[in-house]
N, C-alpha and C positions, 0 to 999 in steps of 0.2 A: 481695517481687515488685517488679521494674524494671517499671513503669507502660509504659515507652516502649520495652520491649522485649516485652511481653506486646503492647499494642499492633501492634507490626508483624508478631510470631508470629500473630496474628486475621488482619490484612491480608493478609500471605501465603497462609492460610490459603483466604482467602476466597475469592482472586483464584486460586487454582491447585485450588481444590477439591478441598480433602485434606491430613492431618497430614503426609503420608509428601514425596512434592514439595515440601511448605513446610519440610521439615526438611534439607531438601537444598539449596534453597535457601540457608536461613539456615547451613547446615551446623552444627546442632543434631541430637540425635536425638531421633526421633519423640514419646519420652515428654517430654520437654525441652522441646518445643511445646507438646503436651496441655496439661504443667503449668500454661506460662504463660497459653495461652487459660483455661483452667478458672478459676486466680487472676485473670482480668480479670473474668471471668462473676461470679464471688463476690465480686469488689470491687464492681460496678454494680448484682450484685441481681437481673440478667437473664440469660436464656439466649442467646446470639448466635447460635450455630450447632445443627444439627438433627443428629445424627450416627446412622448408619446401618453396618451393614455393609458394603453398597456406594455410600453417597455424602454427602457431607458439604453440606449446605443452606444457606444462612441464614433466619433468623429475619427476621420482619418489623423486631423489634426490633436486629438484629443488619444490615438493610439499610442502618436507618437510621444507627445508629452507624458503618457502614464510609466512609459518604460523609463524615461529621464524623473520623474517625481519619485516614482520607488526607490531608485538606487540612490538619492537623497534622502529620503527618508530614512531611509536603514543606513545612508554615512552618519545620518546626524545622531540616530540610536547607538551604533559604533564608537561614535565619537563621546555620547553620556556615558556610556558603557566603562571604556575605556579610563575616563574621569575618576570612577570609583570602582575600580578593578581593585582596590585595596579590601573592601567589605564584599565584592561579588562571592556568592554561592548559590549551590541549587535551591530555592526560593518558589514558594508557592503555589498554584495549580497545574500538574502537568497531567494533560489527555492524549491515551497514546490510541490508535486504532491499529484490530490485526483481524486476519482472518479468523475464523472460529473455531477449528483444530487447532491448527498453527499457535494459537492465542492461547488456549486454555491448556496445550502441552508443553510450549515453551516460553511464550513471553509474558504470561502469568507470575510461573516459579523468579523471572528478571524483576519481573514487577516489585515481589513479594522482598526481594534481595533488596532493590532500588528503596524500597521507603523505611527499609531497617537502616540504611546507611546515610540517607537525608529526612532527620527528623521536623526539618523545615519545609517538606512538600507533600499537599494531600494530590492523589489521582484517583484518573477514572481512565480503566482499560473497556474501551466499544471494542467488543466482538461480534463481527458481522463481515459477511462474504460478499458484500455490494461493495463496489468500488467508491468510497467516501470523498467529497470536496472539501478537501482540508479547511479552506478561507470560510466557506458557506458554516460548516457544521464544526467551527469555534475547535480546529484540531490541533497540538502541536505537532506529530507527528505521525509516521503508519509503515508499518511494517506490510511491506508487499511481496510477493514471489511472483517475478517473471520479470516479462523484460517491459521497461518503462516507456506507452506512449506519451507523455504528461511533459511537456518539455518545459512548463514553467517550474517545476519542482525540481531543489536539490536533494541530491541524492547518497547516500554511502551502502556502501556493500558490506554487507554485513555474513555473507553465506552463500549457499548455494543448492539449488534442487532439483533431484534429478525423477523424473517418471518412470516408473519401473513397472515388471509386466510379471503376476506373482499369483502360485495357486498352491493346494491342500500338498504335503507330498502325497496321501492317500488317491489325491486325482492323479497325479502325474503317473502313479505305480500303475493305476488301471488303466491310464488313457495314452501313458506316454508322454516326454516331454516334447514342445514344440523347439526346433534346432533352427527353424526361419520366419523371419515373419508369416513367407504365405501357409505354413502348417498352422498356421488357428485358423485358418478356413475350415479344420477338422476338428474344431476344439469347441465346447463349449464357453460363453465368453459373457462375463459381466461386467456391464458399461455403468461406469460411474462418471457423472459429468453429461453434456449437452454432444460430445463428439462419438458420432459412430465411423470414423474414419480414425484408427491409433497411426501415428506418426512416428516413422523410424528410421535410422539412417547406416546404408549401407555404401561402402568404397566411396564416403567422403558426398553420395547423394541421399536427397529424404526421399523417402518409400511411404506411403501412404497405403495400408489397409484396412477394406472397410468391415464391418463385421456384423454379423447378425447375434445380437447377445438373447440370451436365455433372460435374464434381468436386467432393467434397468433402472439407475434409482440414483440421485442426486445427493446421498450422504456417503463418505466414504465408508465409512462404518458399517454399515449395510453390506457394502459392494464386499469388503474385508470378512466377515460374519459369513457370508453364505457363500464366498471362496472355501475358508476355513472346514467348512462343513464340505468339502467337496462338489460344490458346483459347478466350478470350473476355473478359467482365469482372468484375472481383471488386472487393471490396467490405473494406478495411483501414483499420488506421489511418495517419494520414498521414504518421509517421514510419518505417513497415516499408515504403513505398514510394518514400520520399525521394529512391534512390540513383538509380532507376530512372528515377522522373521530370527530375531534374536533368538525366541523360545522355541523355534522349531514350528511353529503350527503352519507358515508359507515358507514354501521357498522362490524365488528368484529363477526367472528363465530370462534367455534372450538378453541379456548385460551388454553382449558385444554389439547390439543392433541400436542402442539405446539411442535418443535424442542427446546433444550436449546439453548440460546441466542449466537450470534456471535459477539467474543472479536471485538474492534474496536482500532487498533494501530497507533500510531505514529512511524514510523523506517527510521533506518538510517545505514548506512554502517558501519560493525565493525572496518574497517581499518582505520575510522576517529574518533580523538577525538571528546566530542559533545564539539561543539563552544559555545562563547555565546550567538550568536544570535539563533540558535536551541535550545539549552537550554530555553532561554526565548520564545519562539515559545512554546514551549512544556509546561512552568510552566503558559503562558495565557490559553492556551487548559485546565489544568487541574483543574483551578482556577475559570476560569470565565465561562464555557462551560458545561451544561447536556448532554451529548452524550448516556445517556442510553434509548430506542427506546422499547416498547414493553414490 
């Protein structure tokens, strides 16, 4: 038994929950893994994994060991790495995941920049607003806005986003503008998004109001379009309104009540070293890129 390849057959294993995907992975077949998790189990003396018909476990003992196997495995990638740091550059398939505004206004143009300048790497930008498993769904990295539950993911901050509360001037001239949160209890009000409660924070506490909106609709675009036209005010992030407010067609109410700003990251899986083609993904973002919104 290869130690270091039983090894990463467990890790696989663990991380994708199941022989059959880790065998696909590694492109091994499925008994070929078995084997070598089994030969690791019978080398250490313990049982790692809990195996079931429908779901493969771990072991308390088999937790702890995965957290000591990974950071092995990425010393010993470090350690190739570092070997042939003479010929490293950004090299061959990089998949990046963003949200689907966010993606197609800003990390598109990065993208477009990225593959003029490393003619050694093809990509694929996933645009989608689900929250993606980077290990599961073959990710190197993912641009997210807000703040980070995920604690196995490293992280860098690349920006910052702020929510903003924004309507026609034509509305504001007939309706007035709102000067506190509780004045859009008189306003008419378009919810974009799952919350009918906007969050605000005044003398240092959050202020929760809830709102009965005229429309609601799950694309900002939408929400922005039928502001624009005078329907009332909504409530975005401050880059889906950007274009709008630049040219005049919104303007910006209530600034001073605002939530503090939402970090904007770049992350990637702890269990990988960052390559260099992420790496150079990452020092474009930070270099040539204002991501700060609001």
């Amino acid at each position: 038994m290869d130690r270091i390849d039983a090894m990463q057959a467990f890790v696989t294993v663990a991380e994708l929950a199941g022989f059959a995907p880790a065998a696909r992975r590694l492109k091994l077949s499925p008994s070929a893994v078995t084997r070598l998790v089994a030969g690791l189990e019978e080398h250490l003396g313990v049982r790692l994994l809990q195996r079931t018909t429908r779901s493969v476990t771990l072991t308390d003992s088999g937790r702890r060991y995965l957290d000591r196997a990974r950071r092995i495995l990425a010393d010993l990638e470090e350690a190739e790495l570092a070997a042939e740091s003479e010929r490293l550059r950004p090299a061959g398939r990089l998949v990046v995941s963003a949200p689907v505004g966010f993606g197609r206004l800003h990390v598109g143009p990065v993208m477009s920049a990225y593959l003029s300048r490393y003619p050694d790497v093809s990509a694929e930008l996933r645009l989608e607003d689900r929250q993606v498993n980077l290990v599961e769904d073959g990710i190197d990295c993912a641009v997210r806005i807000g703040h980070l539950a995920d604690s196995s993911l490293v992280a860098r901050q690349v920006g910052s986003m702020r929510r903003i509360v924004v309507g026609a001037p034509a509305y504001f001239k007939a309706h007035g503008e709102p000067r506190t949160p509780e004045a859009l209890a008189k306003h008419q009000t378009i919810q974009f998004g799952p919350w009918a409660d906007w969050r605000f924070v005044r003398e240092g506490r959050e202020l929760g109001i809830e709102i009965s909106p005229r429309l609601v609709t799950n694309n900002a675009d939408a929400a922005i379009q039928y502001a624009e036209a005078g329907g009332g005010v909504t409530r975005v992030l401050a880059y889906q309104a950007a274009e709008a407010l630049d040219r005049g067609r919104l303007k910006r109410v209530l600034a001073k009540f605002e939530q503090p700003p939402l970090p904007i990251h770049i992350v990637f899986p702890s269990s990988r070293l960052l390559s260099a083609k992420v790496r150079a993904f990452v020092d474009l973002v930070t270099t040539t890129c204002d991501w700060r919104f609001g």
